[in-house]
KOLRO-417920 format. One record per atom (N, C-alpha, C, O): residue in one letter; x, y, z. Coordinates in steps of 0.2 Angstrom, whole numbers, plus 5000, padded with zeros to 4 digits. Example, Ala and Ser with C-alpha at 12.3 -4.5 7.8 and 13.67 -1.06 7.14 Angstrom:
<pts>
A506649725039A506249785039A506649845039A507149835042S506449895035S506849955036S506450005039S506750065040
</pts>
This chain:
<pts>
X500449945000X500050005000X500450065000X500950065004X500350124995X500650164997X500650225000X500150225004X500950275002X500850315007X500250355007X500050375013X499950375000X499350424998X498850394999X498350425001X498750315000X498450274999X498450255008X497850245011X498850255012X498850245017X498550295023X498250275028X498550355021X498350395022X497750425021X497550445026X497450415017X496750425014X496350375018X495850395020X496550305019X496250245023X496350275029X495850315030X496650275034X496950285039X496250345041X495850345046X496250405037X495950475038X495050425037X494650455040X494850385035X494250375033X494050345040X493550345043X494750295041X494250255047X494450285054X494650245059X494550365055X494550385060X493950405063X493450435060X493850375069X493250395073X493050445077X493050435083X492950495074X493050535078X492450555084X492550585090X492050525082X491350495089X491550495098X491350515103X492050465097X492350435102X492450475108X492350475114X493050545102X493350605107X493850595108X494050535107X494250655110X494850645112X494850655122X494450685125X495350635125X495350625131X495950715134X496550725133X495550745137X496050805138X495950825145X495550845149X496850805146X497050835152X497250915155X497450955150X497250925160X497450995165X498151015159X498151075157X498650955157X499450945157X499250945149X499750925146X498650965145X498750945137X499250995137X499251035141X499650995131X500151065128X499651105122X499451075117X499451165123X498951195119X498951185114X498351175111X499551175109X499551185103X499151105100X498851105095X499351075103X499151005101X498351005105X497950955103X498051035109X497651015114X497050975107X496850925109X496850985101X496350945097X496850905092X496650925086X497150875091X497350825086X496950805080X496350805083X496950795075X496850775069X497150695065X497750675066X496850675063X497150595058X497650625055X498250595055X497650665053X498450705049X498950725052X499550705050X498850765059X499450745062X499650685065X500250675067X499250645067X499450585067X499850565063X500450555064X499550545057X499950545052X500650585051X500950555047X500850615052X501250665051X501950645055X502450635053X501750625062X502150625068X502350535063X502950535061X501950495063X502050425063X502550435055X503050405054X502450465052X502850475045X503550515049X504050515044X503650525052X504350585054X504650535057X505150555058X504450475059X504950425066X505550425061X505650435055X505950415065X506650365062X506850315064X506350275065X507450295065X507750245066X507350175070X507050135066X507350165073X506850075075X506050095076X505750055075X505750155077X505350185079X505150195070X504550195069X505350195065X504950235059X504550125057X503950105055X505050085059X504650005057X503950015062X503449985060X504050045066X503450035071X502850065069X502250035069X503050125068X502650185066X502350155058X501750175057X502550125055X502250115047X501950055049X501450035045X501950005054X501449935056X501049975059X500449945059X500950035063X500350065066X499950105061X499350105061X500150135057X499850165051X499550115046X498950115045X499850065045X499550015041X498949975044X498549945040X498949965052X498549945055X497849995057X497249975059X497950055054X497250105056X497450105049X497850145049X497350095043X497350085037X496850045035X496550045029X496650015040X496549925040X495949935044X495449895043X495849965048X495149985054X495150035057X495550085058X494550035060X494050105063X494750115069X495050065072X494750165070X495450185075X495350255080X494950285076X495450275084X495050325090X495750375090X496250345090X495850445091X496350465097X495850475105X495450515106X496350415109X495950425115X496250465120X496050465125X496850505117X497050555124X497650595119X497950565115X497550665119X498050705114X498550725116X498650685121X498950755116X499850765119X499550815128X499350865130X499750745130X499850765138X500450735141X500850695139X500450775148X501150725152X500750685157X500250705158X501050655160X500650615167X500550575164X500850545160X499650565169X499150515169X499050465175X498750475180X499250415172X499250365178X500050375182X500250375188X500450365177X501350385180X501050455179X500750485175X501250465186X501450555183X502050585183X502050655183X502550535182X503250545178X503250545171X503650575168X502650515168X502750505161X502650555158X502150595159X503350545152X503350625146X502850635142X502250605142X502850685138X502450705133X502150665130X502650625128X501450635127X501250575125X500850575121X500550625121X500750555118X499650535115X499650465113X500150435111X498850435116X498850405115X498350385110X497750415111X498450335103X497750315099X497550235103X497750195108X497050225098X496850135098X496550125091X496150165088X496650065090X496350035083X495750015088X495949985093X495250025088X494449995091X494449925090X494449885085X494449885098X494349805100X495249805100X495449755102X495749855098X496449825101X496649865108X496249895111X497249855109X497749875113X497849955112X497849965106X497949995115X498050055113X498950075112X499350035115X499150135108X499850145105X499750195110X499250225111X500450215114X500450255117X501250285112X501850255112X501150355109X501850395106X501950435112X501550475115X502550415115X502850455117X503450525116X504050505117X503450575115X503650655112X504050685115X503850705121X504550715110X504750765113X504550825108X504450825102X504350905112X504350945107X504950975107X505350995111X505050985100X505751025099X505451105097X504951105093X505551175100X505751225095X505551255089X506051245086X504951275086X505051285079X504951215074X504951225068X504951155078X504951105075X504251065076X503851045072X504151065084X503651045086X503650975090X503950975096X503250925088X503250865091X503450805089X503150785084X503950765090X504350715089X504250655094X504250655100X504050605089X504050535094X504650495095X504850455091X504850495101X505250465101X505350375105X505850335107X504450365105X504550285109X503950275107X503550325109X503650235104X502950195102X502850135106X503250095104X502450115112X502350065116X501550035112X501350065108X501249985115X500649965115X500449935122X500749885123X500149965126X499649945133X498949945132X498749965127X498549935139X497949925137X497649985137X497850035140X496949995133X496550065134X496450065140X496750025144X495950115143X495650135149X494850125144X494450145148X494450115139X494350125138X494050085134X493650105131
</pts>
């Protein structure tokens, strides 16, 4: 599948019904997220994170898929970094964890999968 083509699936079987889950700790800019910046973040990984990122795009390519929390820190760790989390609906949810750079914006630098709350 190709990228135009990935993207185009991925933006159709977003669910947007669902909502996004927003904390005290969202970062403004990011406070409403879009399939596009998803897409965008998961398009920018590099190194062992860009394999990961193209099996999670491929996978909301393929099914109905939710953002269930937009860039926050905390939550349940309230050590943990910058994040968002999606889920492909009936799986495990993708937690991207980020840094923002400067002028640059938001960079993923660790894709895990745990369970939703949800």
């Amino acid at each position: 599948m190709q990228d135009s083509q990935i993207k185009e699936n991925m933006i159709r079987n977003f669910e947007k019904k669902m909502g996004q889950f927003q904390v005290a700790s969202a970062q403004k800019e990011w406070a409403k997220m879009k399939p596009e910046d998803i897409y965008n973040l998961l398009m920018s990984c590099s190194g062992h994170n860009k394999i990961l990122a193209k099996n999670v795009l491929l996978k909301i390519a393929q099914k109905k898929w939710t953002i269930t929390a937009t860039a926050h820190t905390g939550g349940k760790d309230a050590n943990a970094p910058l994040h968002i989390s999606i889920r492909p609906i009936g799986e495990l949810a993708y937690h991207f964890n980020c840094k923002e750079t400067p002028g640059k914006g938001l960079h993923i630098f660790e894709i895990s999968q745990k369970p939703a709350n949800i």
